[in-house]
N, C-alpha and C positions, 0 to 999 in steps of 0.2 A: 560583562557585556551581553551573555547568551541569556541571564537571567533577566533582563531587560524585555527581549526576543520572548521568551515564555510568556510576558502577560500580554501580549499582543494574541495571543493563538483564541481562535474562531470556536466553539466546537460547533459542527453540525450535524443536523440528524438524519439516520439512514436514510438507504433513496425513499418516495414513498411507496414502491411496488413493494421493498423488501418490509417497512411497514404493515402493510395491507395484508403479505403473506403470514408475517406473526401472525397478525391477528384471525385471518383465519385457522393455521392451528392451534392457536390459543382455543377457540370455539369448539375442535373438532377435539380437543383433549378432555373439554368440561360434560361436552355432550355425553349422554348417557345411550347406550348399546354400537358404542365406538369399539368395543373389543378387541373386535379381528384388527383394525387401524390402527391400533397402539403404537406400531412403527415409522406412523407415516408421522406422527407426533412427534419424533427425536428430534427433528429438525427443524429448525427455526424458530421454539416457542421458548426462548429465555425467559425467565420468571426474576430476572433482578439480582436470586439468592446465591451467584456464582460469579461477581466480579471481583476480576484477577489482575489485568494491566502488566500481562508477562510480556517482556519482552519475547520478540520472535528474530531478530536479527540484532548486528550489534555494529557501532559504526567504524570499530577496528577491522571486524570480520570480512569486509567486503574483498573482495580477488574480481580479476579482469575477467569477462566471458570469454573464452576462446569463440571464433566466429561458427565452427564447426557444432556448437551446443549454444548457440543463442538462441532461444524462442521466438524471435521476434526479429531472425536473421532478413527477414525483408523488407525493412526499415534501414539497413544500415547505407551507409554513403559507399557509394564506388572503394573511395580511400578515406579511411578511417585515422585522426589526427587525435589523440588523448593521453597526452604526456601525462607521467603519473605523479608531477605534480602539482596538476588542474585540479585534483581529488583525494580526499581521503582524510582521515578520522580527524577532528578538530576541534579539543575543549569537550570531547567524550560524544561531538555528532559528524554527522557525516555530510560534509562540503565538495560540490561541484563547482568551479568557475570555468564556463563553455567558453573562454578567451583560449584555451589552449586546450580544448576537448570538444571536437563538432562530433559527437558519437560517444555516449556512456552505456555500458550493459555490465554488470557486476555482478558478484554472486556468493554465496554462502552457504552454509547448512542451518537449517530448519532449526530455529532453536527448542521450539515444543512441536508436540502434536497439535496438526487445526482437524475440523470436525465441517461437514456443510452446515449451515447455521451456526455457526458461533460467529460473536461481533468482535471486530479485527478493528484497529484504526492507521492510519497515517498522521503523522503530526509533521509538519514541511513550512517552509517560508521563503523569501526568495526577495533578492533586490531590487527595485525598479527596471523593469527589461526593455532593452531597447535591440534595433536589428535596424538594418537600412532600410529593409523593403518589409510592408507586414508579413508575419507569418504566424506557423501556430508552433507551442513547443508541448511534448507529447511526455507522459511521466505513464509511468507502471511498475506494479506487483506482477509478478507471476510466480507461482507455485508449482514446484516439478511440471515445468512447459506449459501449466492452466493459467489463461489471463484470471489476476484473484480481483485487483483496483488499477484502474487507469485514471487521467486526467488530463486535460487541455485546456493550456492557457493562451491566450493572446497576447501576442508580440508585433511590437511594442506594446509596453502596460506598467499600472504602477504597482509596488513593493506591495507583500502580500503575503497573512500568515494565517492557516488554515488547520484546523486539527478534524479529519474527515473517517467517521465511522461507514464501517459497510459489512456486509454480512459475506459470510465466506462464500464460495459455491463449490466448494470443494474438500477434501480429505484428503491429508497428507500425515504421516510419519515424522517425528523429530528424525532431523537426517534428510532428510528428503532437501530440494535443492529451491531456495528461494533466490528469486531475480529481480533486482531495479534498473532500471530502463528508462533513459533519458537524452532526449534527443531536442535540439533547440538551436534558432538561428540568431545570432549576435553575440555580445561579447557581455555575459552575465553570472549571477552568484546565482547558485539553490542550497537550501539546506535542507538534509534529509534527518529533521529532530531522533523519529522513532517509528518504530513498526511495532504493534502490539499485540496480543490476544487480551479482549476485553472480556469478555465474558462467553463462556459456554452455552449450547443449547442447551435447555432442560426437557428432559423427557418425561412423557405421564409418567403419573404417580403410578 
């Protein structure tokens, strides 16, 4: 059934600011009497010769947030409804149905090291959504309490599957505490495919 689900996935490509920034240190690596800059170079110039497609989470690993260490504790509802079995690991990904969860924040440990500049991706899909009155439904990454990827989608809308690269902005430790985050009004499926590190910065030669 989920292999079905996999040829449907999108991929798209980075924002174009994080584009643009490549490529300026792309420039500032080739140029000649960059010396002293060398550092400024680590970050963000992938060169291709370093894709990985590690996983970075797993959809067994997920655990509830306590509200006391959510990131994004100013989002949540007065009263929080998320029976635990609205979610969780399914056919090896990880499934929310918001009919019996107005409030998702979950969490786990860091399966690798991220680096600022390395390309990270999300792979996700989601059922036709519906909700009585429009509204919007809000999804995220965060990385020990750093927003890494967000997303908004409109609700009501129709079914929709998306594999969305973006560049880190941040540095964390395997270990370190990764959060998804999802919040949406009406009574709907999401599936959270995979979180990934795709590929590394590469740093001047």
């Amino acid at each position: 059934m989920f292999e079905g689900r996999r040829a449907l996935m999108l991929r798209r490509s980075p924002h174009p600011f994080a584009l643009a920034a490549s490529a300026l240190l792309s420039l500032a690596c080739d140029a000649p009497g960059h010396g002293d800059d060398e550092a400024a170079c680590v970050a963000g110039a992938g060169d291709g010769s370093a894709e990985l497609d590690l996983p970075l989470a797993f959809a067994e690993g997920w655990r509830p947030t306590p509200a006391h260490t959510d990131p994004l504790v100013t989002h949540r509802p007065e009263t929080v409804v998320c029976n635990l079995d609205a979610w969780g690991e399914e056919y090896g990904l990880f499934e929310v149905r918001t009919a019996g969860c107005n409030y998702l924040s979950v969490d786990q440990a860091l399966a690798e090291s991220v680096s600022a500049g390395d390309t990270l991706a999300v792979e996700l899909w989601w059922q036709a959504l519906i909700a009585h009155e429009p509204a919007t439904a809000h999804l995220a990454v965060l990385i020990d309490g750093a927003l890494a990827w967000e997303l908004e989608v409109a609700v009501p809308g129709p079914s929709d599957a998306r594999r969305l690269e973006f560049v880190s902005p941040i540095d964390a430790e395997a270990g370190a505490t990764v959060t998804f985050h999802l919040h949406n009004h009406g009574q709907n499926s999401w599936t959270l495919a995979s979180l990934e590190l795709v590929e590394r910065a590469a740093s001047c030669p």
